[in-house]
Legacy VTK file of the C-alpha trace (Angstrom):
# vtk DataFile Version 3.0
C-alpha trace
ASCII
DATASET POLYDATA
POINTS 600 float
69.454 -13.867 -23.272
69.602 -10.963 -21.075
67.808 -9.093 -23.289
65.535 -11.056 -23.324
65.718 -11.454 -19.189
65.172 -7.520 -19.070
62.296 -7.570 -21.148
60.762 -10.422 -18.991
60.893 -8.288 -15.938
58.322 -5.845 -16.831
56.075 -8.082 -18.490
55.715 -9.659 -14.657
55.837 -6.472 -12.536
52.914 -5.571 -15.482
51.080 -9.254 -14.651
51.611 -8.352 -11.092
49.655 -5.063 -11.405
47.074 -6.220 -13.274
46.452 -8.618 -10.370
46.469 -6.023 -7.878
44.046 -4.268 -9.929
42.190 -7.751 -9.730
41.835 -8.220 -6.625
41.751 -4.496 -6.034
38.014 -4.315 -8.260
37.156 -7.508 -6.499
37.143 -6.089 -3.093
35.253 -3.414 -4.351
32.941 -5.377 -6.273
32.219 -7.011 -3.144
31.634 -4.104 -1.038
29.585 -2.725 -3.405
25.230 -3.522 -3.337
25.032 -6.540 -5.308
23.224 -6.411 -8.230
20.246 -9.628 -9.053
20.892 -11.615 -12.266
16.844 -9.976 -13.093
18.101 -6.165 -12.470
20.991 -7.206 -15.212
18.896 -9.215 -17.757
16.865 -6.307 -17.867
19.399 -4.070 -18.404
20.468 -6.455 -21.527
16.664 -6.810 -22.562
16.560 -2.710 -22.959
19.959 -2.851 -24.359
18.519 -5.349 -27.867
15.851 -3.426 -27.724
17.297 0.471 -28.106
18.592 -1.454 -31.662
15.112 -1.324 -32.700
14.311 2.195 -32.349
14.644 4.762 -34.889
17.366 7.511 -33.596
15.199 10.190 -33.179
13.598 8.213 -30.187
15.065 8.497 -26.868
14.024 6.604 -23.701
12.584 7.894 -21.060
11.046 11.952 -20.345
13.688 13.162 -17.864
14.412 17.131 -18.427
17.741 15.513 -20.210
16.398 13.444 -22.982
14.233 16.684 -23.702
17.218 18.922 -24.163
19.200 16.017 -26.191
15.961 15.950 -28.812
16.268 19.448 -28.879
19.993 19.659 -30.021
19.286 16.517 -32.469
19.498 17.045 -36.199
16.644 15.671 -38.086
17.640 14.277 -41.910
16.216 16.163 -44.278
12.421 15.417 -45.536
11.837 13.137 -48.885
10.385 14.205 -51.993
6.580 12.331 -51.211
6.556 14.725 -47.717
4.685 17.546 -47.441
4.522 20.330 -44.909
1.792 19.631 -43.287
0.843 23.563 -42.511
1.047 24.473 -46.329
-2.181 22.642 -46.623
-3.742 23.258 -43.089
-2.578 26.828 -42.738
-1.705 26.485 -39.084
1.417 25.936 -37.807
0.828 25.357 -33.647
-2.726 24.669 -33.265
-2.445 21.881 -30.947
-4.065 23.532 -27.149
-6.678 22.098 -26.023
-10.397 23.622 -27.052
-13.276 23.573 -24.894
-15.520 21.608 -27.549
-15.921 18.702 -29.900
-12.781 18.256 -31.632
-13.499 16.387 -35.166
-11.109 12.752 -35.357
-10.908 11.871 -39.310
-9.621 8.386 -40.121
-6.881 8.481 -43.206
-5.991 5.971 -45.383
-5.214 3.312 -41.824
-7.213 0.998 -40.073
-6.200 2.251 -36.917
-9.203 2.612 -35.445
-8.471 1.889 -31.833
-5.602 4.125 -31.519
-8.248 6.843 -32.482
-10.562 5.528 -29.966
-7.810 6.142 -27.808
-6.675 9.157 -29.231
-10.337 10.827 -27.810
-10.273 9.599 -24.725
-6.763 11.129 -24.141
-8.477 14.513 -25.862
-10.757 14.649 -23.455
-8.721 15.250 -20.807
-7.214 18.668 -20.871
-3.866 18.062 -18.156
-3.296 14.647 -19.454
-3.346 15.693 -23.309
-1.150 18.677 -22.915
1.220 16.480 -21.271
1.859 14.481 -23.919
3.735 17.054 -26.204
6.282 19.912 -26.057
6.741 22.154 -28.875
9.775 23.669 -30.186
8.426 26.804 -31.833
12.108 27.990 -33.322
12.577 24.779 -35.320
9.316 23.642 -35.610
9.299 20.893 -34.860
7.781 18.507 -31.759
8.584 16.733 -28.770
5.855 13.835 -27.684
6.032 11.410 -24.733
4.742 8.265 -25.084
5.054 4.462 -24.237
6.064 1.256 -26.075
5.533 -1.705 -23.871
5.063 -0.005 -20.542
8.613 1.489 -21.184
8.608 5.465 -21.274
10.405 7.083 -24.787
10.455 10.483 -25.955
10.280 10.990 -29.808
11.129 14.060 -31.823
9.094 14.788 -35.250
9.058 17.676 -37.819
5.870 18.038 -38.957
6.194 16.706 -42.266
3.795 13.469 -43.393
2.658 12.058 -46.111
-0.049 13.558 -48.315
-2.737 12.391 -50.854
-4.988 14.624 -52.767
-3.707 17.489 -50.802
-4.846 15.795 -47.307
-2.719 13.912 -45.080
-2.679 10.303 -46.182
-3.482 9.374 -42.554
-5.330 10.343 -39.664
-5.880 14.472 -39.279
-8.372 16.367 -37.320
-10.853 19.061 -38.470
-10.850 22.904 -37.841
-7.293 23.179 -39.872
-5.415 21.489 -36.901
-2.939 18.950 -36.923
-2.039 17.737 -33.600
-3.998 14.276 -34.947
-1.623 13.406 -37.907
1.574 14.075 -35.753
0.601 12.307 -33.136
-0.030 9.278 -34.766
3.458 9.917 -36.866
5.342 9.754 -33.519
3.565 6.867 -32.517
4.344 5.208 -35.541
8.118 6.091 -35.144
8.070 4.540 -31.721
6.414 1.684 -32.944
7.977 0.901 -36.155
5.854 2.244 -39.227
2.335 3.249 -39.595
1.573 -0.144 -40.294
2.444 -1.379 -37.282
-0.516 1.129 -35.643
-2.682 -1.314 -36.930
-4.204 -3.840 -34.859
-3.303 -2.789 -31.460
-6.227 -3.370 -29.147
-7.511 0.071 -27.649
-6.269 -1.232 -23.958
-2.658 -1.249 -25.784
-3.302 1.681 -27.138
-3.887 3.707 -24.251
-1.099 2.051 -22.554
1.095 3.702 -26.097
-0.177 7.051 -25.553
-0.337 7.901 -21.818
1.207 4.652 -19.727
-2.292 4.265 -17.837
-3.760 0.928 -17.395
-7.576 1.564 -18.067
-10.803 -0.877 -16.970
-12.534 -1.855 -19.711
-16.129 -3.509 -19.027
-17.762 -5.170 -21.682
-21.464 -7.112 -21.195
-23.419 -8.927 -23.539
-26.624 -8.618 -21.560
-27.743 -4.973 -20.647
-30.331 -6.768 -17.918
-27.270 -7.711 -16.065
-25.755 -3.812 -15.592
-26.838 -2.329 -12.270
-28.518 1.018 -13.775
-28.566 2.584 -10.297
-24.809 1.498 -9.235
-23.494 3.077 -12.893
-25.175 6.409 -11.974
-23.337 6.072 -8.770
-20.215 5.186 -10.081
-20.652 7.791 -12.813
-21.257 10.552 -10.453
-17.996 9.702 -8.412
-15.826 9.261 -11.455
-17.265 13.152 -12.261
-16.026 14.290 -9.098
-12.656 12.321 -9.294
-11.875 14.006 -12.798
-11.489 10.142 -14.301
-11.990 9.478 -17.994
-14.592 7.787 -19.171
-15.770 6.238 -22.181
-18.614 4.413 -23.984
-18.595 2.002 -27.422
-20.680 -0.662 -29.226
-18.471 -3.393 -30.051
-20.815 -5.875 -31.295
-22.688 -6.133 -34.218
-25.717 -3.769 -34.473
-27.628 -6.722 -33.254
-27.170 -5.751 -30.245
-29.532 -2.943 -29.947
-32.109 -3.711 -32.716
-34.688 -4.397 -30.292
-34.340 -0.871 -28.440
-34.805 1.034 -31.180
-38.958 1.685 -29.958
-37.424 2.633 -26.521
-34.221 4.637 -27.309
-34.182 7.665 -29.433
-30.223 7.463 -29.785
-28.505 4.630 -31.548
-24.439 4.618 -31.124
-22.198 4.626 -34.632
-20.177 0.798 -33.970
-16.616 0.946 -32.430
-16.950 4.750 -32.383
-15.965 6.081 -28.807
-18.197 8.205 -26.859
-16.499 10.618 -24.199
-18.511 10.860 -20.610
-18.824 14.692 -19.934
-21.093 15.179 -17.497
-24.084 14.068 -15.181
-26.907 15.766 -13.298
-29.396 12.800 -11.584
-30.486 10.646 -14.750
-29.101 12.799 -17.425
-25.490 12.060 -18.823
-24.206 14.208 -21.829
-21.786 11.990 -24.064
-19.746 13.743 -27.097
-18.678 12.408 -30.201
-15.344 13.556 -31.643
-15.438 11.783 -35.294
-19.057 13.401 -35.914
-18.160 16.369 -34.022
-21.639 15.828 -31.799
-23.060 15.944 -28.549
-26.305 14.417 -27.178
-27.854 14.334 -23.365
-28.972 10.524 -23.184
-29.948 8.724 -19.692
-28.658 5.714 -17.770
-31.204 3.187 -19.486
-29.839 4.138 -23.028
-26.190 4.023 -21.917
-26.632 0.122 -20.953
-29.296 -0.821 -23.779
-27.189 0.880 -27.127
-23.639 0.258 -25.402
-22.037 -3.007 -24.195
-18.278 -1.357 -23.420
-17.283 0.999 -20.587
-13.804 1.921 -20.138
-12.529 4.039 -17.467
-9.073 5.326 -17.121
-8.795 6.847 -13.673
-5.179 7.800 -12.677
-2.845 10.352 -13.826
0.762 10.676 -13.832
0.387 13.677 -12.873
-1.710 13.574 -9.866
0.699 11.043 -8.154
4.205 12.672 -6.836
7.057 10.319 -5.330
9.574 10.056 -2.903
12.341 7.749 -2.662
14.980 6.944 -0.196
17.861 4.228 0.100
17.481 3.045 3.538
20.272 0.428 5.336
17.845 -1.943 8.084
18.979 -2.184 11.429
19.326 -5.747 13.087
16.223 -4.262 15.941
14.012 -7.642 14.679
10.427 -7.682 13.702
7.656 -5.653 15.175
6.734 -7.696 18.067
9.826 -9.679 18.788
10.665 -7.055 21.794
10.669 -3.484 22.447
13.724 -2.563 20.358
11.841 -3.447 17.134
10.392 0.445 17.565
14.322 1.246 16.800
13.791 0.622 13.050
14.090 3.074 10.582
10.443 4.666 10.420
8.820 7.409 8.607
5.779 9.993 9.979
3.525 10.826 7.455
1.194 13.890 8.121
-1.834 14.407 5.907
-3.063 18.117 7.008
-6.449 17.179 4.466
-10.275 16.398 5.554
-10.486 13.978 3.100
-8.063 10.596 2.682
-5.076 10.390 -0.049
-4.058 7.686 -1.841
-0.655 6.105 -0.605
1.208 3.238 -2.541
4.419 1.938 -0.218
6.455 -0.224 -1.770
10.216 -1.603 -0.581
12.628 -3.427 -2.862
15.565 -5.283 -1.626
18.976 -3.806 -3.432
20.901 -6.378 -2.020
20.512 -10.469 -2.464
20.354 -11.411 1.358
18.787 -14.094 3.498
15.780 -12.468 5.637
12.490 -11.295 5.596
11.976 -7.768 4.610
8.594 -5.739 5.138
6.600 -2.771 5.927
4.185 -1.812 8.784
1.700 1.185 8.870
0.418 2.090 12.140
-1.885 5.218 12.490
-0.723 7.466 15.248
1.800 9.737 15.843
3.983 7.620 18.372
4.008 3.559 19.029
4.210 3.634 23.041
6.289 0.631 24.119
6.642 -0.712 28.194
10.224 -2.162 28.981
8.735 -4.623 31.491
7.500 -7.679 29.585
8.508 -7.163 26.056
5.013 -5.531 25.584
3.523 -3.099 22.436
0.557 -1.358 23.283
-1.394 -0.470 20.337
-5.028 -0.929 19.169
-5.933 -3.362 16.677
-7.509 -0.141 14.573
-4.267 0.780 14.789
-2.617 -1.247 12.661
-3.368 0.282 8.659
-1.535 -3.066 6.997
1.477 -4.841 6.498
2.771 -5.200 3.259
2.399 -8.340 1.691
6.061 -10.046 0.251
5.939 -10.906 -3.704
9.259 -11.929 -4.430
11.874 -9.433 -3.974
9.573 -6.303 -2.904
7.180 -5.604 -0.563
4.244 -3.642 -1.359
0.429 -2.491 -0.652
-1.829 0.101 -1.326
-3.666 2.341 1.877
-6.081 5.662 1.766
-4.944 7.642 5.012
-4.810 10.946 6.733
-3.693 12.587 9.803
-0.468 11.029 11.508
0.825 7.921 10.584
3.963 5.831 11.302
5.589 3.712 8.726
8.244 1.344 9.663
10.897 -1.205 8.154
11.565 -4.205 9.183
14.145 -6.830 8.818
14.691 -10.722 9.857
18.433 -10.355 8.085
21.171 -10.600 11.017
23.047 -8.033 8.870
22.127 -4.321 7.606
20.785 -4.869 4.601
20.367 -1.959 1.863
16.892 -1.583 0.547
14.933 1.376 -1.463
11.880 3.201 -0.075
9.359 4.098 -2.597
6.143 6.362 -1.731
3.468 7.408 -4.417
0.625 9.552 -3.229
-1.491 11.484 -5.050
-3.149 15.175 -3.507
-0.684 18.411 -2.980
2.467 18.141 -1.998
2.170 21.207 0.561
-0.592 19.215 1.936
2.012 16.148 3.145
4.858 16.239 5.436
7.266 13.745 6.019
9.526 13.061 8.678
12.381 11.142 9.397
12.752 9.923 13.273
16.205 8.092 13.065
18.279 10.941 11.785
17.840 14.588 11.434
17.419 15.310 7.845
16.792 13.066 4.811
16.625 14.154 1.109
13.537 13.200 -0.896
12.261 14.805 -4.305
8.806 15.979 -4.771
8.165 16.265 -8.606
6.058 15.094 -11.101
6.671 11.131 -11.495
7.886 11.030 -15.524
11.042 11.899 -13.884
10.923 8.177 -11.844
9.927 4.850 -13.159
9.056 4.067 -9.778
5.394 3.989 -10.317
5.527 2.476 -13.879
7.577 -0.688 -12.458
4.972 -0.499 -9.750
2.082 -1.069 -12.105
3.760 -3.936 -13.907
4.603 -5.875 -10.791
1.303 -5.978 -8.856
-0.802 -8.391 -9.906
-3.909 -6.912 -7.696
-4.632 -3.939 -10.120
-7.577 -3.133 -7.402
-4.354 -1.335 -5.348
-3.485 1.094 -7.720
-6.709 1.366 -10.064
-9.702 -0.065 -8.204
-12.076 -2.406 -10.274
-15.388 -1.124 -10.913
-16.637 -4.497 -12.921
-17.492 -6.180 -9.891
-19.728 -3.182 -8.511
-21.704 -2.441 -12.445
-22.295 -6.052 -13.309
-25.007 -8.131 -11.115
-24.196 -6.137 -8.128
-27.400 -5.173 -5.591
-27.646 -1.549 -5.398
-25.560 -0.010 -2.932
-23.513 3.559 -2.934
-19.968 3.522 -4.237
-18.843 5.968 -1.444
-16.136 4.716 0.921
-16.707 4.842 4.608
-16.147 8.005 6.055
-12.713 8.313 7.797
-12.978 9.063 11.734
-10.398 11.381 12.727
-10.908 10.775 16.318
-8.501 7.736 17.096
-11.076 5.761 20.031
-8.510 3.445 21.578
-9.345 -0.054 22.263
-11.157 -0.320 26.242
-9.054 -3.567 26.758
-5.524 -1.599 25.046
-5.256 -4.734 22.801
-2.102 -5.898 24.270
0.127 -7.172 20.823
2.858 -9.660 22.448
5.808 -11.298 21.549
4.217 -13.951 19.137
1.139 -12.569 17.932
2.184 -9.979 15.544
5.310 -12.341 14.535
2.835 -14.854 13.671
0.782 -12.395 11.104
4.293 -11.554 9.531
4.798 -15.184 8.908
2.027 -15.740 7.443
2.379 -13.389 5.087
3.607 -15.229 1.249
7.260 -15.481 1.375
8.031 -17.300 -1.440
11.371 -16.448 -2.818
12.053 -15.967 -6.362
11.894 -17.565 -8.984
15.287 -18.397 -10.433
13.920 -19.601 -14.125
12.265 -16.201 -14.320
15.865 -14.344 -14.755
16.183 -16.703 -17.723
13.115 -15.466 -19.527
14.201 -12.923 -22.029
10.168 -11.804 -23.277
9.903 -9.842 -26.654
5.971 -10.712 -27.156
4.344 -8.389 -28.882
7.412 -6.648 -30.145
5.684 -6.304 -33.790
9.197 -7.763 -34.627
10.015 -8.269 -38.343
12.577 -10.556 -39.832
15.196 -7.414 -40.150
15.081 -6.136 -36.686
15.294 -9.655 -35.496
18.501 -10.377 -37.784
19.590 -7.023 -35.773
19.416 -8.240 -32.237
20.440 -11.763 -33.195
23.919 -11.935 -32.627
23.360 -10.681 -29.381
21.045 -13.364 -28.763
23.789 -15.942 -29.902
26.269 -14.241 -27.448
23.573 -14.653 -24.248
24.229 -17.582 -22.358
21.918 -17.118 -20.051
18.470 -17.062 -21.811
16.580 -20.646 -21.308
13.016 -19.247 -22.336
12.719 -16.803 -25.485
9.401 -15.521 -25.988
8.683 -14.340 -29.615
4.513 -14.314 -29.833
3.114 -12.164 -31.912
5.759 -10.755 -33.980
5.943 -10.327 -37.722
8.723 -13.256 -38.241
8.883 -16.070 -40.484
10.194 -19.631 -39.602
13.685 -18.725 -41.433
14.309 -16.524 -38.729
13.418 -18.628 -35.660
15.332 -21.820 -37.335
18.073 -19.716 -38.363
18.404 -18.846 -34.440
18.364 -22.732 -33.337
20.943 -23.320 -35.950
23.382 -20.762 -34.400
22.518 -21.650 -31.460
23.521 -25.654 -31.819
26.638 -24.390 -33.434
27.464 -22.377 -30.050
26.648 -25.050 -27.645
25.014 -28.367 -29.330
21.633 -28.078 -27.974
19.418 -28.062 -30.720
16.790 -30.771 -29.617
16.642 -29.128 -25.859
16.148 -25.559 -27.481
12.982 -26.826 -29.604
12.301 -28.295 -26.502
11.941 -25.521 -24.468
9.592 -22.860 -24.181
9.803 -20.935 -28.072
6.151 -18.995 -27.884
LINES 1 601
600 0 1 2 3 4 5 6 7 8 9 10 11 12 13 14 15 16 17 18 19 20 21 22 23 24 25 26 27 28 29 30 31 32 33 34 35 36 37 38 39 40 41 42 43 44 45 46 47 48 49 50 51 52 53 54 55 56 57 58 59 60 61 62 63 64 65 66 67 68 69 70 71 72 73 74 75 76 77 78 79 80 81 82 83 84 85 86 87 88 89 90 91 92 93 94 95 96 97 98 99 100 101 102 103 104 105 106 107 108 109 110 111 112 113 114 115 116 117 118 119 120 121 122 123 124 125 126 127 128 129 130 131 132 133 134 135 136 137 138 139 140 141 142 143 144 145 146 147 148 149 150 151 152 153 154 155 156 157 158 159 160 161 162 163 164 165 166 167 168 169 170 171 172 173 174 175 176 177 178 179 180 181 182 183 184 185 186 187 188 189 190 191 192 193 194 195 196 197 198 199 200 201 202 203 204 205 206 207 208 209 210 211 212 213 214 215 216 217 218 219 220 221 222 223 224 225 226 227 228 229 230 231 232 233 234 235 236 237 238 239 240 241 242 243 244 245 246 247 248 249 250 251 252 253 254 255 256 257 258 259 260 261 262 263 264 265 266 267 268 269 270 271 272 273 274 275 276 277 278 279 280 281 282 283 284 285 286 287 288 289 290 291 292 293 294 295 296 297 298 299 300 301 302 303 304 305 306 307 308 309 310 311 312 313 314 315 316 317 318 319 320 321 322 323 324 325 326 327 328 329 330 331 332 333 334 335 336 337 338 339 340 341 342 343 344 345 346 347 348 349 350 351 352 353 354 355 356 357 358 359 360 361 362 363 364 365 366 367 368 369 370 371 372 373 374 375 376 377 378 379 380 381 382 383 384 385 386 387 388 389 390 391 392 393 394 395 396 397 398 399 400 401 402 403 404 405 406 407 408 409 410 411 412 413 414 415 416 417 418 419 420 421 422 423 424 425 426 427 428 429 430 431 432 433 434 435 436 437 438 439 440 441 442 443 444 445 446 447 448 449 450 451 452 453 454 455 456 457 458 459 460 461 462 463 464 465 466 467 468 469 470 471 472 473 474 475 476 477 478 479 480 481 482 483 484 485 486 487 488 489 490 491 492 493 494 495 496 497 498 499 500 501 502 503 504 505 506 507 508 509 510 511 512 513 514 515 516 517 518 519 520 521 522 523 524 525 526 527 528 529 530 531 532 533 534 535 536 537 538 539 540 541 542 543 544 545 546 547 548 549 550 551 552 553 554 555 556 557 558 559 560 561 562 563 564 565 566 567 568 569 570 571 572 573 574 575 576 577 578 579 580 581 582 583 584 585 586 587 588 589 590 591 592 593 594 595 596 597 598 599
């Protein structure tokens, strides 16, 4: 008995500990940001899906996952590989050339991703981006995208070979940067066979993570010839890519063929290169040819334009955890001006491209939001609670969707951003700012404290701007729309209005009160979220089979928080879907209410 009375004791001071410790991670939990059930099914979502890539795939393109590829051992090469440079006699020849670069389909119908693959080509900062070689082991680093999500793939530059070609895809002049690059794609993507069938938007989205326009017409009456020259010209100066196809049937253009000299090869892509007045000069990379056309035959022997216009690497990013002050909304009194704000100098002529956007880190009542005013101080009287400040002075507020605020401004000279918050506590919130131009050409200061730390560097190091072109749903923001100005549009220049540096203030001072400004905040959509859409675990388009799925199943069993699975367009068969109801009313007894819920 006492024994056993002596062993007792520790067992409780041990239970009394490990409440301490309890309570103890509690506190700390609580102190701690707070974390929204979205942020964590996310976290789970990329967590089922790292089962389904191959281990020479790493996410992300950080300067870390590079050096981890590097020290990775790659298994040893089967019997039906060949090195590829035995056959093509050159081992590096993947730099970008100053002419037509021959595309040869293999043994694949992957002809979008080649489509694709040309555009990228085209461009010679964006291409050269895309891969890192590692001359001592030869082998080959590429960064690309599955589903919007960055990953980083290592390759040796073995593939598979058939009458003493590549099986696959290759490119002429004895260079091979065409067969590896669709071998790590396939890698990321689960096979070669899974290459096929992904639409060319998709496919761009795979190689580079740009979302490009893509404008197709059936009627070449209804394509403003003088607006496309326009828009041509500007693209030219902009350094944008773009491209030209006929995706129809040649029915299309069999009654130009008296007034056009130059008839397209179907769902080949045609690269812009140049214009000068009428004259635009289009290249061919699967024929290896280049031919001077006009405007008139671009819209009578095409019916596709697709233009990808921003680049990772012309956009750099800052980033900054801020904690609001309880100083109220811009024009509740004067100490709304004691916010945490932000001057932004732009020492350019011409404007730059700014995307603000603010995200909420912590699940707390109040309105959150951003204001841009353009000047270098907001002037503020203590007698009546009065702002003075021109209506031109005023750039935007940014519009609430959910649990960010964000919008999209072209500016220069001095402007003011501040934050703003209707929360009676501090409430802890991140500051993101794209902009694209040179980073010695932008200064940012901080008026609340004396120094703040921000990165400048190139934005594959952030997935600020890659969550930032999933969210928003107005694509205009981030990569304009030029549909609406080609098709049926009267013919007007594409140029924007030129920016006035001279700030004119307003004659009557435009007096902004306590409620008028409050009142455009209100207004503003400030719906909250929506709570089903942390239940929604998507894996559309995952190109799933029936063995990956059994891999990420039991996890799926274990999940009690999922209410909508999405599983469209996958390669499963209805043993694997019933298989997961069955489990699932074994767990919990809900097999009716699973069917009916949402199983796309």
């Amino acid at each position: 008995m006492s024994n056993n009375n002596l062993e007792d004791k520790p067992k409780s001071e041990k239970s009394d500990k490990t409440k301490s410790l309890k309570s103890q991670q509690q506190s700390q939990q609580i102190s701690q940001p707070s974390i929204s059930l979205m942020e964590r099914n996310l976290q789970k979502m990329r967590t089922l899906t790292q089962k389904l890539i191959a281990p020479n795939v790493l996410e992300g393109h950080s300067e870390t996952v590079i050096e981890q590829l590097k020290q990775m051992t790659l298994p040893q090469p089967s019997d039906d590989l060949i090195h590829i440079t035995e056959t093509l006699e050159e081992a590096h020849n993947m730099q970008f050339v100053s002419q037509t670069i021959q595309i040869i389909q293999g043994q694949l119908q992957d002809r979008e991703l080649l489509n694709a693959i040309a555009l990228i080509v085209s461009h010679q900062q964006l291409f050269s981006s895309l891969y890192i070689i590692d001359e001592e082991q030869d082998r080959y680093i590429f960064k690309l995208y599955k589903k919007n999500q960055r990953y980083s793939v290592i390759i040796d530059p073995f593939v598979y070979f058939s009458s003493h070609l590549p099986k696959y895809s290759r490119s002429g002049y004895n260079s091979i940067w065409v067969s590896l690059l669709e071998k790590a794609m396939s890698i990321i993507l689960g096979g070669y066979d899974q290459l096929v069938g992904i639409s060319l938007r998709d496919s761009i989205r795979n190689l580079c993570g740009l979302d490009p326009e893509i404008i197709v017409y059936e009627n070449p009456d209804n394509v403003n010839q003088k607006q496309l020259q326009q828009t041509l010209t500007l693209l030219q100066q902009n350094g944008s890519i773009v491209g030209f196809m006929q995706i129809n049937s040649i029915g299309f253009n069999k009654n130009q063929k008296v007034q056009s000299s130059f008839l397209p090869t179907l769902n080949q892509m045609y690269v812009f290169e140049s214009i000068q007045e009428n004259k635009v000069k289009i290249v061919n990379h699967f024929q290896v040819s280049s031919h001077e056309i006009t405007i008139k035959d671009i819209t009578q022997n095409f019916n596709c334009i697709v233009i990808i216009k921003d680049f990772p690497d012309d956009y750099r990013g800052l980033f900054i955890n801020v904690t609001t002050t309880t100083h109220g909304v811009p024009g509740n009194n004067q100490q709304w001006i004691n916010n945490p704000s932000y001057q932004i100098v732009i020492n350019t002529q011409n404007e730059s491209q700014f995307i603000f956007r603010l995200s909420e880190l912590e699940n707390q009542d109040g309105i959150t939001g951003l204001l841009l005013v353009n000047q270098r101080d907001v002037r503020t009287f203590n007698q009546n609670n009065v702002v003075f400040m021109t209506k031109q002075n005023i750039v935007q507020i940014g519009q609430r969707k959910q649990n960010y605020s964000c919008f999209s401004a072209k500016i220069k000279g001095f402007h003011t951003l501040f934050i703003f918050s209707t929360s009676k506590e501090p409430k802890l919130v991140l500051l993101e700012i794209f902009y694209s131009g040179r980073p010695s050409l932008i200064e940012f200061k901080f008026k609340s404290k004396p120094i703040i730390e921000y990165c400048i560097g190139e934005p594959q190091d952030s997935e600020g701007l890659r969550i930032l072109r999933d969210v928003i749903k107005d694509k205009e923001l981030v990569i304009g729309n030029f549909k609406n100005q080609l098709l049926n549009n009267p013919n007007q220049p594409v140029s924007s209005k030129p920016y006035n540096d001279v700030i004119e203030l307003d004659q009557e001072m435009a007096c902004i009160q306590e409620n008028q400004l409050q009142e455009e905040l209100l207004a503003i959509n400030l719906e909250g979220k929506d709570p089903q859409e942390t239940e929604i675990y998507d894996f559309n388009d995952y190109q799933l089979t029936d063995e990956g799925f059994q891999t990420i199943l039991p996890d799926l069993i274990a999940e009690p928080v999922i209410k909508e699975l999405r599983l469209r367009n996958n390669l499963l068969h209805d043993e694997s879907i019933l298989q997961l109801c069955y489990e699932l009313d074994k767990v919990v007894g809900y097999f009716t209410k699973l069917i009916n819920k949402k199983i796309k």
